[in-house]
Kinemage of the C-alpha trace (Angstrom):
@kinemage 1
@onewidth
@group {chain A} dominant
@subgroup {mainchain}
@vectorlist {calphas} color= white
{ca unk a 1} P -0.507 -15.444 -23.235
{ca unk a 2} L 2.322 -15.186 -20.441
{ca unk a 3} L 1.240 -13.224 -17.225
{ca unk a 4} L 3.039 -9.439 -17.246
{ca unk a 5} L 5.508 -9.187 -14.346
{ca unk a 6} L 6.423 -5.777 -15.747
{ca unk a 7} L 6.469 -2.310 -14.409
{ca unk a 8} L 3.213 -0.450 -16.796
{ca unk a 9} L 6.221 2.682 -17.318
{ca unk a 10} L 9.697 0.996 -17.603
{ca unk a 11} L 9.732 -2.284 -18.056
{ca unk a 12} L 11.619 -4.084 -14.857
{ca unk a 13} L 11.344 -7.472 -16.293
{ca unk a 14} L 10.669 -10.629 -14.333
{ca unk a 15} L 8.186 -13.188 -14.943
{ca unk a 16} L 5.351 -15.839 -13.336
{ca unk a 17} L 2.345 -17.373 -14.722
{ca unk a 18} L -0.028 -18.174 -11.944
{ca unk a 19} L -2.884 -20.770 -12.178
{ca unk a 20} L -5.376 -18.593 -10.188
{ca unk a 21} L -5.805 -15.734 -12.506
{ca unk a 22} L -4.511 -13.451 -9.961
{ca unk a 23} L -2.209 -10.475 -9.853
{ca unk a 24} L -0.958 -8.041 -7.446
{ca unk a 25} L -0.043 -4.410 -8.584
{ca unk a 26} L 2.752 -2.878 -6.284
{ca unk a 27} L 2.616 1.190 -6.339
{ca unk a 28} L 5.881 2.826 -4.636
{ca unk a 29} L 5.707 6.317 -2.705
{ca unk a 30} L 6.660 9.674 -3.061
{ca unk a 31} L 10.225 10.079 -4.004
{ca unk a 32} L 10.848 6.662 -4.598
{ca unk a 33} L 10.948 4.107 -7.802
{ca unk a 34} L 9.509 0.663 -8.782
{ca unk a 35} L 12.826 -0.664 -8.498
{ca unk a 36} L 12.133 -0.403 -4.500
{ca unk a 37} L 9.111 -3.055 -4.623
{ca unk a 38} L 11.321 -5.278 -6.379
{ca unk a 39} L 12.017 -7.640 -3.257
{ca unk a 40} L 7.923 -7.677 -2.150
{ca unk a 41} L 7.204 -8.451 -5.957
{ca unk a 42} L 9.611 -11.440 -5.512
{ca unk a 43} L 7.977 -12.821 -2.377
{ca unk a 44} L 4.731 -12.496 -4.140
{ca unk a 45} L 5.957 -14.064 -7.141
{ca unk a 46} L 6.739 -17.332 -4.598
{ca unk a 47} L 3.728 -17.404 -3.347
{ca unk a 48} L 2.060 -17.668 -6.651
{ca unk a 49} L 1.206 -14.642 -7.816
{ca unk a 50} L 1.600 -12.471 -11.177
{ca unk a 51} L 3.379 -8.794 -10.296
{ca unk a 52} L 2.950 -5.897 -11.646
{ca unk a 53} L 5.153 -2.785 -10.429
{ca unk a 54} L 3.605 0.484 -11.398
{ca unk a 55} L 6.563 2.855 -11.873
{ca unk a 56} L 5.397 6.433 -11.902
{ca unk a 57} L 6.819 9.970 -11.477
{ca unk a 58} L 5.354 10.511 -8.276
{ca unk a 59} L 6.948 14.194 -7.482
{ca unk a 60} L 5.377 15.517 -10.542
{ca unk a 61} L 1.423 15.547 -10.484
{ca unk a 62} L -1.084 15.471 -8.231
{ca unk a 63} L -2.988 12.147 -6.679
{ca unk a 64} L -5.811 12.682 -8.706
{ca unk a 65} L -3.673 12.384 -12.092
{ca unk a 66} L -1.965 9.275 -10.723
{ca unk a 67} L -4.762 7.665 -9.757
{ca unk a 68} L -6.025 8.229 -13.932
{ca unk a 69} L -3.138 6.786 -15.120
{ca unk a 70} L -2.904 3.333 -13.170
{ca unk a 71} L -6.728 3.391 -14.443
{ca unk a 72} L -6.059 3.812 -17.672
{ca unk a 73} L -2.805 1.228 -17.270
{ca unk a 74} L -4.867 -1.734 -15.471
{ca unk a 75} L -7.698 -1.153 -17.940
{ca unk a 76} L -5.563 -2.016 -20.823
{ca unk a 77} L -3.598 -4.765 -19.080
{ca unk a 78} L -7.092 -6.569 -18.349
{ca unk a 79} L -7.888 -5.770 -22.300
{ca unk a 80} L -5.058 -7.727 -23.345
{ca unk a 81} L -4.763 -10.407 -20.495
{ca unk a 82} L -8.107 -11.617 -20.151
{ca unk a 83} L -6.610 -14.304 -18.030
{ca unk a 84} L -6.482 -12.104 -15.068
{ca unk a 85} L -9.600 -12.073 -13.113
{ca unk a 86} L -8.631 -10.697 -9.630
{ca unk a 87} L -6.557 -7.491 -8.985
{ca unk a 88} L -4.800 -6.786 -5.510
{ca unk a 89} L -3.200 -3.789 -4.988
{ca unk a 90} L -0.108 -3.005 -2.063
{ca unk a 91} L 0.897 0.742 -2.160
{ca unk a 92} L 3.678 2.344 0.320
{ca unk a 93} L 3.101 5.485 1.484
{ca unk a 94} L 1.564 7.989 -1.069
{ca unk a 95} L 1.761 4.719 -2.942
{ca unk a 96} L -1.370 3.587 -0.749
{ca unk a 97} L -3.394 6.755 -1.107
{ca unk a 98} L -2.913 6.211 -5.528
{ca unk a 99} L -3.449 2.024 -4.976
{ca unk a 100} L -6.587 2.534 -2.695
{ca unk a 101} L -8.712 5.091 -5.005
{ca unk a 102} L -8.066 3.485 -8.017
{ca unk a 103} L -9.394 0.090 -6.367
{ca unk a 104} L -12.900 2.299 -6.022
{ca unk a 105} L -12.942 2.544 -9.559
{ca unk a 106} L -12.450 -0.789 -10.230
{ca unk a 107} L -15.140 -3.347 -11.355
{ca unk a 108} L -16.034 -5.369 -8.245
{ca unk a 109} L -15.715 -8.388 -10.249
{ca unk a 110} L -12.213 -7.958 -10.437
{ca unk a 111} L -11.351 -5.995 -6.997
{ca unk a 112} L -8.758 -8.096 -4.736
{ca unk a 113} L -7.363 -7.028 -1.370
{ca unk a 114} L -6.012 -3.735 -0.489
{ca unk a 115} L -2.467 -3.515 1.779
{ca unk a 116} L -1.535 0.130 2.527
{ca unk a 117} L 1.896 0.360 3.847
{ca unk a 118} L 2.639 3.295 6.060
{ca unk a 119} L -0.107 5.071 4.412
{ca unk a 120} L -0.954 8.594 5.924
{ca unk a 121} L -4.375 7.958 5.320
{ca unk a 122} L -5.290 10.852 8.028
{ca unk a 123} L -2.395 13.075 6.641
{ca unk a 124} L 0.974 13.973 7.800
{ca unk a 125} L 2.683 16.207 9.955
{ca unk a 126} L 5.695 16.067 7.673
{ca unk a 127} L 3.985 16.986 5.050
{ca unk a 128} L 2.805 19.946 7.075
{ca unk a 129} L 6.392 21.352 8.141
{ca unk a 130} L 7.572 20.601 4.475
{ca unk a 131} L 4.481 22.759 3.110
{ca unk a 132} L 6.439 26.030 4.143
{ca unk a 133} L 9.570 25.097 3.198
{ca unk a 134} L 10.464 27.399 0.075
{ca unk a 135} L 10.442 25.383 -3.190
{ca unk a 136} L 9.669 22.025 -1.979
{ca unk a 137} L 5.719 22.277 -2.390
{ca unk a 138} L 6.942 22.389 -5.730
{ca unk a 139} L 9.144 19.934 -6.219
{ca unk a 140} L 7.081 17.253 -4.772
{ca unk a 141} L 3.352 17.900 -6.148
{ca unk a 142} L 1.493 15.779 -4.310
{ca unk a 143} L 2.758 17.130 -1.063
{ca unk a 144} L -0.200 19.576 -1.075
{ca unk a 145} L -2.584 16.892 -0.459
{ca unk a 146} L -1.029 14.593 1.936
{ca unk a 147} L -1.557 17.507 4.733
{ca unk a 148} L -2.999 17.227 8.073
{ca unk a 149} L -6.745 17.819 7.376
{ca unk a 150} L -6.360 17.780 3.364
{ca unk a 151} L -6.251 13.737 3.698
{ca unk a 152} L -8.741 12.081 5.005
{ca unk a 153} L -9.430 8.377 3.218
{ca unk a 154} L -12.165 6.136 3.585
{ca unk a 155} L -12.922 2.140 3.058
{ca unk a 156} L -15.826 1.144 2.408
{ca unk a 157} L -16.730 -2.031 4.189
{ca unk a 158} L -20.518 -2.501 3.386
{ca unk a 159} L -22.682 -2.771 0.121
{ca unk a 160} L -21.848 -3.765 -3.398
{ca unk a 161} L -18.465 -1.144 -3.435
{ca unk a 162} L -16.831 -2.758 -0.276
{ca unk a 163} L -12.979 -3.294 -0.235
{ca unk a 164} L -11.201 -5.666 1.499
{ca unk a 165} L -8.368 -4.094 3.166
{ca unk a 166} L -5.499 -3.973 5.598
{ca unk a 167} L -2.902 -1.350 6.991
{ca unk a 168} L 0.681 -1.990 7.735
{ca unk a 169} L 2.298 0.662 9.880
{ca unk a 170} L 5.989 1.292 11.676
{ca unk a 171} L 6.553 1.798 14.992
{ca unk a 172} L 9.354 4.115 14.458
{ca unk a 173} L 7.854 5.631 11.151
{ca unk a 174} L 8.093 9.283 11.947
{ca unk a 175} L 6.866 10.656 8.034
{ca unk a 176} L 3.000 8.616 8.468
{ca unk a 177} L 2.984 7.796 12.254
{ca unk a 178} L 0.549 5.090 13.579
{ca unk a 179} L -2.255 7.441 14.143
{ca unk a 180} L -1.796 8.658 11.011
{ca unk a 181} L -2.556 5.426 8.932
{ca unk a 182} L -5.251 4.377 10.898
{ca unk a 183} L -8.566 4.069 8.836
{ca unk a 184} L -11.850 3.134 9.825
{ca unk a 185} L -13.366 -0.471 7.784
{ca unk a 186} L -9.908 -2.110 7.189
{ca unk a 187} L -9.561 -5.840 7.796
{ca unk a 188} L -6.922 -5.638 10.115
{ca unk a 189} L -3.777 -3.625 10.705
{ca unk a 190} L -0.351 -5.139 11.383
{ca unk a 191} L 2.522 -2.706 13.536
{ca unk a 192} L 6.290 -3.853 12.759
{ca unk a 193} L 9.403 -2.513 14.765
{ca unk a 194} L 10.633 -0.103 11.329
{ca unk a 195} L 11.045 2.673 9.919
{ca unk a 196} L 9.326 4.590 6.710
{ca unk a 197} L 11.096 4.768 3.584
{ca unk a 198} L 12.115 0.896 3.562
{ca unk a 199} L 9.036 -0.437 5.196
{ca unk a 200} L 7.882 -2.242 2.534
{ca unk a 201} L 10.816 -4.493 2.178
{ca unk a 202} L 11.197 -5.526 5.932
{ca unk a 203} L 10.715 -9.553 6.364
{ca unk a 204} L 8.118 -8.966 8.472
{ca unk a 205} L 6.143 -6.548 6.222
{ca unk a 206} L 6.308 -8.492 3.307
{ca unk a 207} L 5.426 -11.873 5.563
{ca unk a 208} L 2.364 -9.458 6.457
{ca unk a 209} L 1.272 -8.736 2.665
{ca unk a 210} L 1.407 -12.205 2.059
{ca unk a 211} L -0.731 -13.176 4.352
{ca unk a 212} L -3.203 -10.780 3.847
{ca unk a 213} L -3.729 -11.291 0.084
{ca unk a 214} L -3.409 -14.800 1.000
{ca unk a 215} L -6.448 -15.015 3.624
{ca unk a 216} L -7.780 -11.348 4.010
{ca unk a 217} L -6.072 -10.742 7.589
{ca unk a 218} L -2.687 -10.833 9.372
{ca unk a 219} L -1.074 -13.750 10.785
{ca unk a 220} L -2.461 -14.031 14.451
{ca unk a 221} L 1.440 -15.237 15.941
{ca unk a 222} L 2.475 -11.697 16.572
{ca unk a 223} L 2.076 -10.003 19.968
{ca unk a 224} L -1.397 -9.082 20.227
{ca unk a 225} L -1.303 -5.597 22.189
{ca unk a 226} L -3.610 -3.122 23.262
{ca unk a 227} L -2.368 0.176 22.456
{ca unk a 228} L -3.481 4.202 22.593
{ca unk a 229} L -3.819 5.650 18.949
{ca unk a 230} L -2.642 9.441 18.726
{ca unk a 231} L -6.648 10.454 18.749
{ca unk a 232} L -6.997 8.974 21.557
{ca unk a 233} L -8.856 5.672 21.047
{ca unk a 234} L -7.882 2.820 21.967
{ca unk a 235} L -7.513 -0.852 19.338
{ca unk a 236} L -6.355 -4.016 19.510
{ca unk a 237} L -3.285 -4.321 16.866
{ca unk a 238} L -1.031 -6.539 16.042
{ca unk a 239} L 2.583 -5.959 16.842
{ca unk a 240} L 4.983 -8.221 14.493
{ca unk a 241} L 8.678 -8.458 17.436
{ca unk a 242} L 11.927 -8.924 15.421
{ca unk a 243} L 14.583 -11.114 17.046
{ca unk a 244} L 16.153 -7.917 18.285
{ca unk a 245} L 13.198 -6.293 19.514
{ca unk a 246} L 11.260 -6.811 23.187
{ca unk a 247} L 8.018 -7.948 23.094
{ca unk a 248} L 6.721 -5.472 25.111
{ca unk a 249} L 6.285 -1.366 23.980
């Protein structure tokens, strides 16, 4: 049976039959399309993978309904592709939030790595100044939950329902700042010089999701830097320098 490179909700076809069993499911943010994960699909694709874009109307429900439907999508893809026996999951933004409560509810036979890509994981400010706004609360559904003090994810990193995760955050990303993505029992977390809505397709971003499904952390080369988090704690992170960039904050 040939691997599904396919969006589960319209169909953006590509194709790749991997000998490992393995796929990665890319979940897009708020606003956005699967047509945006297109480029971090093909990278993935190269590096052996089988894709899967989940391609979902993301202004319309809530998390919690989201979350059911990929459930209900990935259990009837494994149903009908038996030959995939490991799931990752890479989710921008709200994307994240959707890609890392559905992995709970995965069986832990099948649970892969976790990459959540400028993830407000601790909720966002924006979403707070765009809560009394008239009419967009709304028109974007979800909005109501991605609030500062409404948000507040977890990874579990011990016992039989661990997850193997990392965070990728921008520097510049002024919708799900640094602080904001940070979660405690991630892997690792990887800062690039970028902004929000295209993080995910940045070289170094999708160098960084590669390397995490790859080997379950980030690629030691970049600038290791100690920096101060917005709650005031303090963590080593990696900071991936473009060409362009200085290599010091």
């Amino acid at each position: 049976m040939k691997m599904p490179y396919l969006s589960f909700t319209c169909r953006i076809p590509f194709g790749a039959r991997p000998g490992n069993g393995e796929m990665v499911v890319l979940i897009h943010g708020l606003g956005l399309r699967g047509v945006c994960m297109i480029p971090l699909a093909g990278k993935l694709v190269s590096q052996g993978y089988a894709c899967a874009i989940h391609d979902y109307p993301s202004t319309r429900f809530g998390i919690d309904r989201h979350v059911e439907e990929l459930s209900k999508s990935l259990g009837r893809m494994l149903e009908s592709c038996p030959e995939v026996k490991r799931i990752h999951m890479v989710g921008h933004s709200l994307g994240g939030i959707i890609a890392l409560r559905t992995m709970q509810r995965l069986d832990r036979r099948v649970r892969g790595r976790l990459v959540l890509i400028g993830t407000p994981v601790q909720g966002s400010s924006v979403a707070d100044f765009f809560m009394n706004v008239p009419l967009v609360p709304l028109m974007l559904r979800p909005l109501r939950e991605l609030g500062s003090g409404r948000c507040a994810e977890k990874v579990p990193k011990d016992g039989p329902d661990r997850i193997e995760a990392g965070v990728i955050a921008g520097l510049f990303d002024r919708k799900a700042r640094v602080g904001e993505t940070h979660i405690e029992g991630v892997s690792g977390r990887l800062i690039v010089p970028g902004f929000h809505t295209f993080l995910m397709i940045r070289r170094d971003s999708m160098d960084g999701v590669c390397d995490f499904i790859n080997h379950g952390s980030f690629n030691p080369n970049p600038i290791l830097k100690a920096i101060r988090n917005y709650d005031g704690d303090v963590g080593l992170l990696h900071i991936a320098a473009s060409p362009d960039q200085s290599s010091t904050l």
